[in-house]
N, CA, C and O atoms as CSV, one atom per row, in Angstrom:
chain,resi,resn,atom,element,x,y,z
A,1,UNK,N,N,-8.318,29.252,27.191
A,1,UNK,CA,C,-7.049,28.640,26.887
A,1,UNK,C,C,-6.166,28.558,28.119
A,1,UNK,O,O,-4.989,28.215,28.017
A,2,UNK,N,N,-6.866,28.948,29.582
A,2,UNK,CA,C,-5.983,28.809,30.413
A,2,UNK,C,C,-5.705,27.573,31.141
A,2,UNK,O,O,-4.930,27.395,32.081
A,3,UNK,N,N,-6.560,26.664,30.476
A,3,UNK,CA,C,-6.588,25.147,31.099
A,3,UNK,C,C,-4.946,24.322,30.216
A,3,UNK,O,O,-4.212,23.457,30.693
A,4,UNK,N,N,-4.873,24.829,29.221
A,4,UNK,CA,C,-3.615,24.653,28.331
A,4,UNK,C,C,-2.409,24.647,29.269
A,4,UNK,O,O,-1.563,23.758,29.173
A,5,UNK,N,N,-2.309,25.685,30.232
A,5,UNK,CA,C,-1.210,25.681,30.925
A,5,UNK,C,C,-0.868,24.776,32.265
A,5,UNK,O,O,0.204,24.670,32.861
A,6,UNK,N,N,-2.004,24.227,32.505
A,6,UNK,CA,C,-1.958,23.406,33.460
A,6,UNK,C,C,-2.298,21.533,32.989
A,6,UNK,O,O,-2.522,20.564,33.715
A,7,UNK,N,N,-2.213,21.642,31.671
A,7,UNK,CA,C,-1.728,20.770,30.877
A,7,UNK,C,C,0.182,20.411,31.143
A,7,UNK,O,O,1.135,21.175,31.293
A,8,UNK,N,N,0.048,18.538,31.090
A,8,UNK,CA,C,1.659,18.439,30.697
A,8,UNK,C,C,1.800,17.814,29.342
A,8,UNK,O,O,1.259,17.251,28.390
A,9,UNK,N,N,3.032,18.353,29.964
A,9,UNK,CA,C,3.707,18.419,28.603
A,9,UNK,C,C,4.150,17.267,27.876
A,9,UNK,O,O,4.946,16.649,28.583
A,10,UNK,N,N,3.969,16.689,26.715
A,10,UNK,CA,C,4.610,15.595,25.554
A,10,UNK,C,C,5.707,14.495,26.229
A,10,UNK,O,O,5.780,13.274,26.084
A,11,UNK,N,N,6.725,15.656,27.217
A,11,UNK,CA,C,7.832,15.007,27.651
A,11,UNK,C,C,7.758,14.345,28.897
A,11,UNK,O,O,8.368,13.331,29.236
A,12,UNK,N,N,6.694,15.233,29.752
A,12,UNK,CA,C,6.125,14.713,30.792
A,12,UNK,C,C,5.100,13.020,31.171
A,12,UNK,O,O,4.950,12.217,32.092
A,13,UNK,N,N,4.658,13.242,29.848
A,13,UNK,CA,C,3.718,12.300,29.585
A,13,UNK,C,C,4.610,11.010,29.127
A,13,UNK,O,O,4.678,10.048,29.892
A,14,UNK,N,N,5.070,11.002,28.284
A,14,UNK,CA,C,5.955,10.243,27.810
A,14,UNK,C,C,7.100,9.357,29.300
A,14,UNK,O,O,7.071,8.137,29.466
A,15,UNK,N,N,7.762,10.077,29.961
A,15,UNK,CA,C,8.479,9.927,30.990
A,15,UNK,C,C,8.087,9.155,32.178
A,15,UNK,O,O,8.714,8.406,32.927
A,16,UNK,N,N,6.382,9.714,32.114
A,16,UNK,CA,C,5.790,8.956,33.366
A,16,UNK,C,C,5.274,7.660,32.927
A,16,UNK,O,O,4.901,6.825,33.751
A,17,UNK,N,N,5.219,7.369,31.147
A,17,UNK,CA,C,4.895,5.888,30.835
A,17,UNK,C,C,6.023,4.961,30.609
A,17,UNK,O,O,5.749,3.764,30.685
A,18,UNK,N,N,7.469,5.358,30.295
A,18,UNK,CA,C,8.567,4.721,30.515
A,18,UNK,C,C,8.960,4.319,31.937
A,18,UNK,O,O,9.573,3.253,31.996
A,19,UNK,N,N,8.774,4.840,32.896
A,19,UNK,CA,C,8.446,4.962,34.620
A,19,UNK,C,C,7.354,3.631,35.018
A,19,UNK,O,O,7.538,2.825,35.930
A,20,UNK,N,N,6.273,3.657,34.135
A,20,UNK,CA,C,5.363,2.805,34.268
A,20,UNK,C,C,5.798,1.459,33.513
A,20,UNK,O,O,5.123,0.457,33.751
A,21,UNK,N,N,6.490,1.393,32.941
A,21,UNK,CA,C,6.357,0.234,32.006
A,21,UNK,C,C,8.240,0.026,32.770
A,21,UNK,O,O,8.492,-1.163,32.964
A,22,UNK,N,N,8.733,0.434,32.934
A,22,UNK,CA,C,10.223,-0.018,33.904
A,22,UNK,C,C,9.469,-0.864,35.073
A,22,UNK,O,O,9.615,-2.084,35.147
A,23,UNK,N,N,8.564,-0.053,36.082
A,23,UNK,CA,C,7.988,-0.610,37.181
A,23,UNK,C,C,7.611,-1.709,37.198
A,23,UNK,O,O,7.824,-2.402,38.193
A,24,UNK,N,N,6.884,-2.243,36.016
A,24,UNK,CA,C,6.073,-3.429,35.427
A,24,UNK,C,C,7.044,-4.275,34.955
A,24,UNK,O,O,6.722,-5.452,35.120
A,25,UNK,N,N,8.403,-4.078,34.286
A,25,UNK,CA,C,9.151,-5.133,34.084
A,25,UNK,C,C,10.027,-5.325,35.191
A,25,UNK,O,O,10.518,-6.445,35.327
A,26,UNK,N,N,10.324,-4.370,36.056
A,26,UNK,CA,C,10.876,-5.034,37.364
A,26,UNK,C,C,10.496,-5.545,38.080
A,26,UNK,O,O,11.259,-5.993,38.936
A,27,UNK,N,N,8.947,-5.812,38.173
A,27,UNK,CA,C,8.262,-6.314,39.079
A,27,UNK,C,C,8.089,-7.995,38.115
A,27,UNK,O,O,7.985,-9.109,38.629
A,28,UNK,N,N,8.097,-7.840,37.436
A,28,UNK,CA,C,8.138,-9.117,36.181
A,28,UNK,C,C,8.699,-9.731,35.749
A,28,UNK,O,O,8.178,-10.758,35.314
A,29,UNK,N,N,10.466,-9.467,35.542
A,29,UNK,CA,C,11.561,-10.398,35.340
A,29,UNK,C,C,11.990,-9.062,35.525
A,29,UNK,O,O,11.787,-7.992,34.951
A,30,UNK,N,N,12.941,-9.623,36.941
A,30,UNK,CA,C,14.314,-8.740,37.231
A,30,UNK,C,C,15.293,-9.016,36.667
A,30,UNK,O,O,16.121,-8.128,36.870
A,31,UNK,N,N,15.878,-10.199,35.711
A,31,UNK,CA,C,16.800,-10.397,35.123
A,31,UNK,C,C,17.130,-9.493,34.030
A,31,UNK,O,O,18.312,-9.411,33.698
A,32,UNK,N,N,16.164,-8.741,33.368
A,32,UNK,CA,C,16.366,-7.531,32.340
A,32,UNK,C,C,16.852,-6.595,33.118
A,32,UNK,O,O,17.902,-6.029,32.814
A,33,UNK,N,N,16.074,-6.248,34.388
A,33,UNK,CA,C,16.468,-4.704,34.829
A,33,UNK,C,C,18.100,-4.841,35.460
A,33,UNK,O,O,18.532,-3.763,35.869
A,34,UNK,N,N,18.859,-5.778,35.563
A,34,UNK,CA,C,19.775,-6.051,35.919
A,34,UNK,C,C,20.337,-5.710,34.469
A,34,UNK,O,O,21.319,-4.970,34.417
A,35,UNK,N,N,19.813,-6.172,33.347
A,35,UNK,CA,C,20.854,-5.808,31.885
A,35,UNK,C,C,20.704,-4.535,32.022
A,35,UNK,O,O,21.759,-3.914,31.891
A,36,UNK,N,N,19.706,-3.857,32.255
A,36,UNK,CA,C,19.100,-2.645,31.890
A,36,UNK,C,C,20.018,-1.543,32.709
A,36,UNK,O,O,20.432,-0.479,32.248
A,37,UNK,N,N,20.244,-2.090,34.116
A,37,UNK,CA,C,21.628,-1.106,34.744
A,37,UNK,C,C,22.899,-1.205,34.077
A,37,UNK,O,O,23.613,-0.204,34.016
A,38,UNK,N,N,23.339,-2.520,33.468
A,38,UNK,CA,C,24.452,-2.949,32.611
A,38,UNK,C,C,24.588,-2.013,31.630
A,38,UNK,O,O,25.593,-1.325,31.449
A,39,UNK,N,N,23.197,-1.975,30.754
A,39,UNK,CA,C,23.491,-1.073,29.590
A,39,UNK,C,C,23.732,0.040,29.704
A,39,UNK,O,O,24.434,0.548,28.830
A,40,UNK,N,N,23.149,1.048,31.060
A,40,UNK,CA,C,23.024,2.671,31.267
A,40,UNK,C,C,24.380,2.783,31.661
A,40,UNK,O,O,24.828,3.923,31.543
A,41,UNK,N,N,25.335,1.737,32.190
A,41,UNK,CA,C,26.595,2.119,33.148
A,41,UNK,C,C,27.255,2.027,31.568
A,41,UNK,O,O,28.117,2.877,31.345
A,42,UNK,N,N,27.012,1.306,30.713
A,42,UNK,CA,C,27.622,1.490,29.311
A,42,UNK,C,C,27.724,2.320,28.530
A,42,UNK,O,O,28.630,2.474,27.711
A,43,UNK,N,N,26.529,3.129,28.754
A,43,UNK,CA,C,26.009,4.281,28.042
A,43,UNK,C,C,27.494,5.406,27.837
A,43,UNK,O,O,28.455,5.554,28.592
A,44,UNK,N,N,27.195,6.034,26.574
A,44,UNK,CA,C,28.179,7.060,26.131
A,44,UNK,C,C,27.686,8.510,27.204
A,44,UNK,O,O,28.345,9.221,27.962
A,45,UNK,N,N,26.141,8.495,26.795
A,45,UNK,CA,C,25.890,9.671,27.739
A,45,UNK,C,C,26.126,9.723,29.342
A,45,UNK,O,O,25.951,8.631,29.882
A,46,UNK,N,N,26.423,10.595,30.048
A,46,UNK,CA,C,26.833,10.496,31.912
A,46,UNK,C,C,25.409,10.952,32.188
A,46,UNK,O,O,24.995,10.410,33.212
A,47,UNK,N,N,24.523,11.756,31.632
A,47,UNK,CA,C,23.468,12.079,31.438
A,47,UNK,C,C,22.338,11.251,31.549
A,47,UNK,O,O,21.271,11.510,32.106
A,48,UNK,N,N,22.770,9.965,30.809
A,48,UNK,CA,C,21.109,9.306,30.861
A,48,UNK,C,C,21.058,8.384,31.913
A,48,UNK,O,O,21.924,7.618,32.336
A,49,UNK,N,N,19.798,8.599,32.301
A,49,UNK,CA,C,19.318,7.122,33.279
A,49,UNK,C,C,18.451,6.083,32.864
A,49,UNK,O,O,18.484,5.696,31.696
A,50,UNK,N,N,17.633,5.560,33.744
A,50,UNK,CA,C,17.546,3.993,33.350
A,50,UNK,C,C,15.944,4.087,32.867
A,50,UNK,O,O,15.312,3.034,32.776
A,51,UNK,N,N,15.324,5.308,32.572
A,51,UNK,CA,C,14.280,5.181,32.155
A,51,UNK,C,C,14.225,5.699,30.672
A,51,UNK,O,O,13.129,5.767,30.117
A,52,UNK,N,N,15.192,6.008,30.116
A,52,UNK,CA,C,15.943,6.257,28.825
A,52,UNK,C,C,16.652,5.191,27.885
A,52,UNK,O,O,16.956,5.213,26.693
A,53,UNK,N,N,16.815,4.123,29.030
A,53,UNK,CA,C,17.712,3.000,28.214
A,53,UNK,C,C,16.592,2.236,27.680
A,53,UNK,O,O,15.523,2.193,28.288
A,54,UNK,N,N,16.814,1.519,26.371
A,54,UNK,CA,C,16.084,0.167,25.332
A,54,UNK,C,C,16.309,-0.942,26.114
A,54,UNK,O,O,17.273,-1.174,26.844
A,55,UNK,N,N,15.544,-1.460,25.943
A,55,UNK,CA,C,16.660,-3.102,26.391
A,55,UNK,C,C,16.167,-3.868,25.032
A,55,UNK,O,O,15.192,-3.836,24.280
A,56,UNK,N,N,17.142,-4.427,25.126
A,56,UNK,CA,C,17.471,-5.744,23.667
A,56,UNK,C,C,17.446,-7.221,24.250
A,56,UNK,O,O,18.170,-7.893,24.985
A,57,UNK,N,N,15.900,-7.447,23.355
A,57,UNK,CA,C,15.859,-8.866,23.871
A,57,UNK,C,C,16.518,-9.824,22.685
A,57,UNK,O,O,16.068,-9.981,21.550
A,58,UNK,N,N,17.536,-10.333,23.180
A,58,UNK,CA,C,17.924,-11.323,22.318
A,58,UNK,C,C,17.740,-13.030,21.855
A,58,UNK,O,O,17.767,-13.715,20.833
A,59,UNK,N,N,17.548,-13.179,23.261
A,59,UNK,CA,C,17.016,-14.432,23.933
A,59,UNK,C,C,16.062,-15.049,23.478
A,59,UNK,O,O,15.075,-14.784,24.164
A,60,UNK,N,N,15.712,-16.069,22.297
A,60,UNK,CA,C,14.410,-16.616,22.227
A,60,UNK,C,C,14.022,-17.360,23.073
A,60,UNK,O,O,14.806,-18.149,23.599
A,61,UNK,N,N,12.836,-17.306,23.389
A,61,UNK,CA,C,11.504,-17.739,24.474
A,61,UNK,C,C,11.213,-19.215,24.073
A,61,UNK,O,O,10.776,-19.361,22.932
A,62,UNK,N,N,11.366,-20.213,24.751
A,62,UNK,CA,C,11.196,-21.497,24.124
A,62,UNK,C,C,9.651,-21.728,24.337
A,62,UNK,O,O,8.951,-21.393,25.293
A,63,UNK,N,N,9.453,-22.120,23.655
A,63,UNK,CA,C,7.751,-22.397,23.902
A,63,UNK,C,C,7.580,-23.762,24.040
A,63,UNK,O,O,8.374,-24.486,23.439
A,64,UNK,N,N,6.203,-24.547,25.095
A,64,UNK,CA,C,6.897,-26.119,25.169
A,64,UNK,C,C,5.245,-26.463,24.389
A,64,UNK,O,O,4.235,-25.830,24.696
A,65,UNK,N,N,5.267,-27.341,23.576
A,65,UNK,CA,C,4.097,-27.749,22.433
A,65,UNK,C,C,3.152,-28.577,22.997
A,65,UNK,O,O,3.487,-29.708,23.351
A,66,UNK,N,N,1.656,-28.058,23.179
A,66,UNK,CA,C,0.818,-28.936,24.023
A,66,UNK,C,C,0.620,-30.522,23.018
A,66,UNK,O,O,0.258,-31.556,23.579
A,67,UNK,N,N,0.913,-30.476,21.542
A,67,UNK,CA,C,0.568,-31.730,20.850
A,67,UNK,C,C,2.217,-31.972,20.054
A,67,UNK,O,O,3.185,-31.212,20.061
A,68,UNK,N,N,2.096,-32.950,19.588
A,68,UNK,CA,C,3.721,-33.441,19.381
A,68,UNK,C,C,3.438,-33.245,17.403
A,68,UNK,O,O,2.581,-33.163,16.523
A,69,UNK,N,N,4.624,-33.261,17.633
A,69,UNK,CA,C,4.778,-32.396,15.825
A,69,UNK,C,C,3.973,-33.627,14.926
A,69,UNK,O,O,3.173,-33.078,14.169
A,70,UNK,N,N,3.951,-34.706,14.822
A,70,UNK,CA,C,2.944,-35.723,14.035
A,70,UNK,C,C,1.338,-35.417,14.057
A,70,UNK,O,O,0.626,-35.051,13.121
A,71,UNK,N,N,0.935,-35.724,15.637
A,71,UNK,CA,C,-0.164,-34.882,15.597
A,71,UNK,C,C,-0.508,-33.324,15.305
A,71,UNK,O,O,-1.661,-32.894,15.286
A,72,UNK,N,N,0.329,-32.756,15.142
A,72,UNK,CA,C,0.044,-31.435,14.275
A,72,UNK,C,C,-0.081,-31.325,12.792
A,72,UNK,O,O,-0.584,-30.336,12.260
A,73,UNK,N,N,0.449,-32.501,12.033
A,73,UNK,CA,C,0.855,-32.155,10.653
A,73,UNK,C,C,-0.519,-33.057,10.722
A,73,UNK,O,O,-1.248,-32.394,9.984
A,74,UNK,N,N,-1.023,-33.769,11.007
A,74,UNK,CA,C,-1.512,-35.213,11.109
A,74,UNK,C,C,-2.922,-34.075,10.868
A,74,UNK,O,O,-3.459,-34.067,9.761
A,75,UNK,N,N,-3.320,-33.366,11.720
A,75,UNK,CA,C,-4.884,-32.473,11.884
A,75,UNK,C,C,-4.379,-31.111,11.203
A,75,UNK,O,O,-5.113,-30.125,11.261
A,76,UNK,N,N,-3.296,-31.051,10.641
A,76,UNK,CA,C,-3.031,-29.821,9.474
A,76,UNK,C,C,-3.685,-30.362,8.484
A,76,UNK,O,O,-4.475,-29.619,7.902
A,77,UNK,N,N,-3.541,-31.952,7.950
A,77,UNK,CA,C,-3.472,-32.201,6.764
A,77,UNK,C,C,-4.988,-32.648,6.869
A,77,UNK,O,O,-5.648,-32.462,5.846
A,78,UNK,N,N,-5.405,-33.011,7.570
A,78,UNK,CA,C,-7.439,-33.839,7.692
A,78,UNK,C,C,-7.648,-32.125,7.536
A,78,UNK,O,O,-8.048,-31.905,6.393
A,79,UNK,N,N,-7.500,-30.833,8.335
A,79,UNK,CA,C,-8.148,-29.501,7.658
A,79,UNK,C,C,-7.830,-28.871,6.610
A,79,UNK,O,O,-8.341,-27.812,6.245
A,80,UNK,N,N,-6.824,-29.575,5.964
A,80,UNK,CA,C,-6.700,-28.760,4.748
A,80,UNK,C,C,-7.495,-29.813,3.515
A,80,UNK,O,O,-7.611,-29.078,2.535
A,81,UNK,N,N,-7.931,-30.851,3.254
A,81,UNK,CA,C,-8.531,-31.908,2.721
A,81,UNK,C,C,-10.025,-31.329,3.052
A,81,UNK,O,O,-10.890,-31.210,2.185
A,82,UNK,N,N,-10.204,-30.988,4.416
A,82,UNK,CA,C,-11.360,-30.394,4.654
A,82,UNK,C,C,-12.188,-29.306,4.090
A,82,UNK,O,O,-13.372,-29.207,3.768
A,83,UNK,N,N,-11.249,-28.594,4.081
A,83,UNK,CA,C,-11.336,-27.219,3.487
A,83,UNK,C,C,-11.572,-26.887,1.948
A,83,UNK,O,O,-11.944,-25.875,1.354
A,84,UNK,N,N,-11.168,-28.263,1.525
A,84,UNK,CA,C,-10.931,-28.427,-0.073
A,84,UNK,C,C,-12.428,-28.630,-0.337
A,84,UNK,O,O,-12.964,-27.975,-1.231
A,85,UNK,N,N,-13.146,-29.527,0.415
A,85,UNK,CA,C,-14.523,-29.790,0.554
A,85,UNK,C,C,-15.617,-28.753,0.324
A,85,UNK,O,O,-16.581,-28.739,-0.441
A,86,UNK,N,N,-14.982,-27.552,1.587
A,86,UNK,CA,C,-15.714,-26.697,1.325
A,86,UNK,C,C,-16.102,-25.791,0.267
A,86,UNK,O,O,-15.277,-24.931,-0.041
A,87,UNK,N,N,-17.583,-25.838,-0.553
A,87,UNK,CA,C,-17.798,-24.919,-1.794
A,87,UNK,C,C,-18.743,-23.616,-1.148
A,87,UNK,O,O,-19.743,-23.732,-0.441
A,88,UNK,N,N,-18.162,-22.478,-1.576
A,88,UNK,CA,C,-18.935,-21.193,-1.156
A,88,UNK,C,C,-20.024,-20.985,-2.480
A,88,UNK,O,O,-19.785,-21.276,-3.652
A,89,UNK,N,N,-20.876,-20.586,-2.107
A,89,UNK,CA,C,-21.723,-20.073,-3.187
A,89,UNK,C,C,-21.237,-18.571,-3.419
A,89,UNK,O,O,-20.825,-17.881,-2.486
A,90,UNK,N,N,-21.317,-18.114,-4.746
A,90,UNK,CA,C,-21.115,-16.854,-5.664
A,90,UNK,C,C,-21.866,-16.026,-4.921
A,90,UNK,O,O,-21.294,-15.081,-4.377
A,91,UNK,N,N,-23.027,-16.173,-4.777
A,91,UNK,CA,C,-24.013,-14.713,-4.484
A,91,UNK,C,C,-25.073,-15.538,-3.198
A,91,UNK,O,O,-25.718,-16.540,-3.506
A,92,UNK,N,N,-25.110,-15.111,-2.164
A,92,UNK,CA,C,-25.614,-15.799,-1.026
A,92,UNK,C,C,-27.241,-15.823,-1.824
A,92,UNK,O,O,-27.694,-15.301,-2.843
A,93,UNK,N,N,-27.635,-16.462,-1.062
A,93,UNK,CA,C,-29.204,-17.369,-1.818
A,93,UNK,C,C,-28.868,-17.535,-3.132
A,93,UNK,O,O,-29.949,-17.903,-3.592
A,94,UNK,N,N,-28.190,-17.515,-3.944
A,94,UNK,CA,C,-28.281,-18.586,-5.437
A,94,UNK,C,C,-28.659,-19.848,-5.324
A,94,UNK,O,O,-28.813,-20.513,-6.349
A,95,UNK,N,N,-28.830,-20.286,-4.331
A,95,UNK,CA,C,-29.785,-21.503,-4.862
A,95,UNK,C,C,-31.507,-21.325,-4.472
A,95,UNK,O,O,-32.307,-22.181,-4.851
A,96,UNK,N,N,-31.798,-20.520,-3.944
A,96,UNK,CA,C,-33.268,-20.157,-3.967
A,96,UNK,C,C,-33.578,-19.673,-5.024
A,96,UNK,O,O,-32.649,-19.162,-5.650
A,97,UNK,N,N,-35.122,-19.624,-5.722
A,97,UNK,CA,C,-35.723,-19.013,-6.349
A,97,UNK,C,C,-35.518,-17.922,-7.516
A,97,UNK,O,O,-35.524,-17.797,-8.740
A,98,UNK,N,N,-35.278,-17.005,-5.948
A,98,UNK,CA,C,-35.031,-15.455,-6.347
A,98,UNK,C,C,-33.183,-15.570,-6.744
A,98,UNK,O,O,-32.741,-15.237,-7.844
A,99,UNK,N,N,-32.422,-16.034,-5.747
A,99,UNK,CA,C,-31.228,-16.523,-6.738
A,99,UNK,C,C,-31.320,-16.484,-8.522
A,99,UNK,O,O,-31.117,-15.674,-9.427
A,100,UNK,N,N,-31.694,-17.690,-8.381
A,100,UNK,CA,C,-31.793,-18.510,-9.950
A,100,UNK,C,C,-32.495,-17.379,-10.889
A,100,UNK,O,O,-31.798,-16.952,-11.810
A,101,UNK,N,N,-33.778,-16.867,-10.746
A,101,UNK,CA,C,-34.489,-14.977,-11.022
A,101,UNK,C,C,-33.229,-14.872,-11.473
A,101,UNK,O,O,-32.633,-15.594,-12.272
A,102,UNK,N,N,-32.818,-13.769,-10.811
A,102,UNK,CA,C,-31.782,-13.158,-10.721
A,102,UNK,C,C,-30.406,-13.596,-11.484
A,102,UNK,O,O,-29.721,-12.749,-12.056
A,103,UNK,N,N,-30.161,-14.541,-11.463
A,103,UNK,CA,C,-28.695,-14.947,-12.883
A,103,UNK,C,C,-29.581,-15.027,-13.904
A,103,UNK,O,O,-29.141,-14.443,-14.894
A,104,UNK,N,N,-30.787,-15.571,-14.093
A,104,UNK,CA,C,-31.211,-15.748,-14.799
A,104,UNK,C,C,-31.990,-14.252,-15.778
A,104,UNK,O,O,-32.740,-14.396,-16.742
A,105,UNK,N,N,-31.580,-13.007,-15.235
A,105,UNK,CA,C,-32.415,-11.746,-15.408
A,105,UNK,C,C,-31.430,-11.262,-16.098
A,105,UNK,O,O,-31.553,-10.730,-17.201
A,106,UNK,N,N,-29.778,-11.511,-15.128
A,106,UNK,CA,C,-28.876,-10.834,-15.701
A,106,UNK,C,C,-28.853,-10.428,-17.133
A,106,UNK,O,O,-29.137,-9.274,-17.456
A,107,UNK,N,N,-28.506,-11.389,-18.050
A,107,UNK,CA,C,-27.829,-10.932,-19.339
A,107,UNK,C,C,-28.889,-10.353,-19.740
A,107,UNK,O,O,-28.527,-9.187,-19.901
A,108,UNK,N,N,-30.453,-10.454,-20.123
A,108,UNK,CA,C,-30.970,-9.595,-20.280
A,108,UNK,C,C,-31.752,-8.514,-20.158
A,108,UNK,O,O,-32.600,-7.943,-20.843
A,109,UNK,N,N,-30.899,-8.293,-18.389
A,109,UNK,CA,C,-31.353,-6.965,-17.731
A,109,UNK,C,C,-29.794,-6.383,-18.815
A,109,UNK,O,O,-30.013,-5.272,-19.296
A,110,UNK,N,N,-29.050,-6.691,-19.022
A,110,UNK,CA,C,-27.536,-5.834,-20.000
A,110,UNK,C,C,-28.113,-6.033,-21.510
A,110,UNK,O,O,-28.197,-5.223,-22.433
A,111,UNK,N,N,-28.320,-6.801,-21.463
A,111,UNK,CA,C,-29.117,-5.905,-23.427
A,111,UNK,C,C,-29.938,-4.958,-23.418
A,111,UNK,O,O,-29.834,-4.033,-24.224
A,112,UNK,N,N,-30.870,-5.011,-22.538
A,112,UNK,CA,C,-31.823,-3.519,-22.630
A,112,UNK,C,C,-30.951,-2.210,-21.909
A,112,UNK,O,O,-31.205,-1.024,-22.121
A,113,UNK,N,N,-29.716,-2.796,-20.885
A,113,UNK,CA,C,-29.373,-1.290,-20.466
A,113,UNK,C,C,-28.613,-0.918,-22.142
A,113,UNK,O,O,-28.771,0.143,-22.746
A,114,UNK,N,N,-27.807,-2.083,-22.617
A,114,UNK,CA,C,-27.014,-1.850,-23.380
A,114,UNK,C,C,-27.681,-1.145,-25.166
A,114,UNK,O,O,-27.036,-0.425,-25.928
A,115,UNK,N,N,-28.980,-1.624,-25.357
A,115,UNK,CA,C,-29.867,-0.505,-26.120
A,115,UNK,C,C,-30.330,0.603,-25.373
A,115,UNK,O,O,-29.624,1.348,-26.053
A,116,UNK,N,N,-30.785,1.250,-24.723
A,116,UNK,CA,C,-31.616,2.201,-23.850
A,116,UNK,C,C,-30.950,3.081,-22.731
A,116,UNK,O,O,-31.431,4.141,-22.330
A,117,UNK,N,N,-29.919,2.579,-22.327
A,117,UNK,CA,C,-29.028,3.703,-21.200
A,117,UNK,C,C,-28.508,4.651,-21.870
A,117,UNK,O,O,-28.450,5.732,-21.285
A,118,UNK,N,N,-27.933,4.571,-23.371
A,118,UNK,CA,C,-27.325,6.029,-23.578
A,118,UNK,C,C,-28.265,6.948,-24.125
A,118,UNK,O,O,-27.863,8.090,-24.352
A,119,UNK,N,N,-29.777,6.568,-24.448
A,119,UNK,CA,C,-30.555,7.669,-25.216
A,119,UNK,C,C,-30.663,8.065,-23.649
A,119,UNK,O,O,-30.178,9.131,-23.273
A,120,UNK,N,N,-31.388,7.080,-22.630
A,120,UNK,CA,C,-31.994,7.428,-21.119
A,120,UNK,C,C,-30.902,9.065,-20.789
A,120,UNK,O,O,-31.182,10.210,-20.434
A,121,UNK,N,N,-29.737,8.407,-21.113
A,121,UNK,CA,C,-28.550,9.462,-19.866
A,121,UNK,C,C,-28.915,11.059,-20.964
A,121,UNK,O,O,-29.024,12.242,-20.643
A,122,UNK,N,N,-28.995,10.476,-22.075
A,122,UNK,CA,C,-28.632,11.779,-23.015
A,122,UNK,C,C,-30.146,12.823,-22.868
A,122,UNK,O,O,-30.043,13.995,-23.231
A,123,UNK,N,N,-31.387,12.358,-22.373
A,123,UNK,CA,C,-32.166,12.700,-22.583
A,123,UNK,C,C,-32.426,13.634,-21.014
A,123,UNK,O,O,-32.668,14.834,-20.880
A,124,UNK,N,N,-32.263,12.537,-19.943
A,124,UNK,CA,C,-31.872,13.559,-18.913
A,124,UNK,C,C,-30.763,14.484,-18.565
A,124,UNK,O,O,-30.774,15.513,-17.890
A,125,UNK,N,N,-29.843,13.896,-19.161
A,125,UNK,CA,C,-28.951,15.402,-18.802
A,125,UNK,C,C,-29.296,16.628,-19.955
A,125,UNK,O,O,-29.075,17.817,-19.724
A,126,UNK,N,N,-29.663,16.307,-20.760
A,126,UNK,CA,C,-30.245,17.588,-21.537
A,126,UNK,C,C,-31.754,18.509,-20.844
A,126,UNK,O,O,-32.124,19.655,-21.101
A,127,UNK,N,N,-32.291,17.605,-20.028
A,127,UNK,CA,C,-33.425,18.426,-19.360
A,127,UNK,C,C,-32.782,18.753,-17.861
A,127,UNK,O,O,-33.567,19.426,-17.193
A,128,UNK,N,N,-31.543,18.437,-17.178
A,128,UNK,CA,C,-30.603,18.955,-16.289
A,128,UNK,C,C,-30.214,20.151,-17.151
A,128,UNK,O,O,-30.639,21.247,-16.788
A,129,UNK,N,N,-29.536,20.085,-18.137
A,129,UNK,CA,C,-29.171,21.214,-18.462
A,129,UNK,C,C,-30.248,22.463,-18.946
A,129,UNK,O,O,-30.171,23.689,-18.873
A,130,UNK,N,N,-31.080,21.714,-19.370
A,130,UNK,CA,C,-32.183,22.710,-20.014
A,130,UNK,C,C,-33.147,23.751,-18.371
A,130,UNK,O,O,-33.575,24.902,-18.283
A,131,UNK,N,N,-33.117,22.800,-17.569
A,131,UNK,CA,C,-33.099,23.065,-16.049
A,131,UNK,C,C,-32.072,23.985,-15.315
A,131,UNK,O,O,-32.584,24.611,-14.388
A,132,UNK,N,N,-31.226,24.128,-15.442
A,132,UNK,CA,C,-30.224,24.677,-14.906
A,132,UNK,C,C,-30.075,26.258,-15.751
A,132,UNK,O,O,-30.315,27.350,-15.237
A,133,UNK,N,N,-29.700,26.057,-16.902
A,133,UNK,CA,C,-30.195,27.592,-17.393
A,133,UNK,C,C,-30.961,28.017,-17.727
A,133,UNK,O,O,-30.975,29.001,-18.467
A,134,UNK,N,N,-31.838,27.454,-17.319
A,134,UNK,CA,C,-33.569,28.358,-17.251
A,134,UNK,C,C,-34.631,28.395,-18.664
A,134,UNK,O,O,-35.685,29.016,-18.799
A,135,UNK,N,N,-33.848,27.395,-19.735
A,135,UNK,CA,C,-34.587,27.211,-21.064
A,135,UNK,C,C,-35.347,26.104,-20.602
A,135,UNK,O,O,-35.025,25.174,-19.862
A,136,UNK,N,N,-36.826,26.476,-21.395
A,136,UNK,CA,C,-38.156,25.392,-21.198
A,136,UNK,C,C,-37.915,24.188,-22.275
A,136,UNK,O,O,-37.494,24.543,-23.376
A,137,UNK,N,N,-38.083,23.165,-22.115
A,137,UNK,CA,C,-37.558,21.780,-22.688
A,137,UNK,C,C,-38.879,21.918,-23.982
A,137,UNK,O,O,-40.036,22.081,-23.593
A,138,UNK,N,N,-38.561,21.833,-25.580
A,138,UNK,CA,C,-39.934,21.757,-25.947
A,138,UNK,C,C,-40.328,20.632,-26.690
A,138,UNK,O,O,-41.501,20.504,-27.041
């Protein structure tokens, strides 16, 4: 446990990634770190510095549109017509063979569980139990 002490600490760790991520936005738009001195000289605490302060982005980011709003609604509306097209199958291979088997097994693979599963369950758990405390089944 003596490697524990030469461990840092929560606050340490924390401090040196606010440090890292300040570095990265000053190097990235200095126009924040300029708010970012604004806000700390604002600050109530005399205490805190600038790797303690939030910054508040208020500013929405204009984004400029590689296709013009017609052609967007225009290939919204041909993929959604498209899409309407598309039919999924229920159970992958239903249309093979063994598919068609198979729906076709269903309902009366459920009438025989639905006669025969509760004697089946009642008959093995009575030889579980007859198993378990040591009486011979006769």
């Amino acid at each position: 446990m003596g490697g524990a002490a030469h461990e840092p600490s929560m606050e340490e760790i924390l401090s040196s990634i606010k440090k890292i991520i300040a570095e990265d936005d000053g190097r990235a738009q200095p126009a924040p770190k300029a708010r970012s001195r604004a806000a700390s000289s604002d600050a109530a605490a005399p205490s805190a510095d600038a790797d303690n302060t939030v910054l508040e982005l208020t500013e929405a980011v204009v984004v400029e549109q590689i296709v013009s709003a017609d052609a967007a609604a225009a290939s919204r509306q041909a993929l959604s017509s498209l899409s309407r097209l598309i039919v999924k199958p229920d159970i992958a291979g239903a249309d093979t063979l063994e598919g068609l088997v198979r729906e076709m097994l269903k309902p009366m693979l459920k009438d025989w569980l639905d006669a025969h599963l509760p004697e089946i369950v009642e008959r093995v758990v009575a030889q579980e139990v007859a198993r378990i405390t040591g009486q011979a089944q006769s």
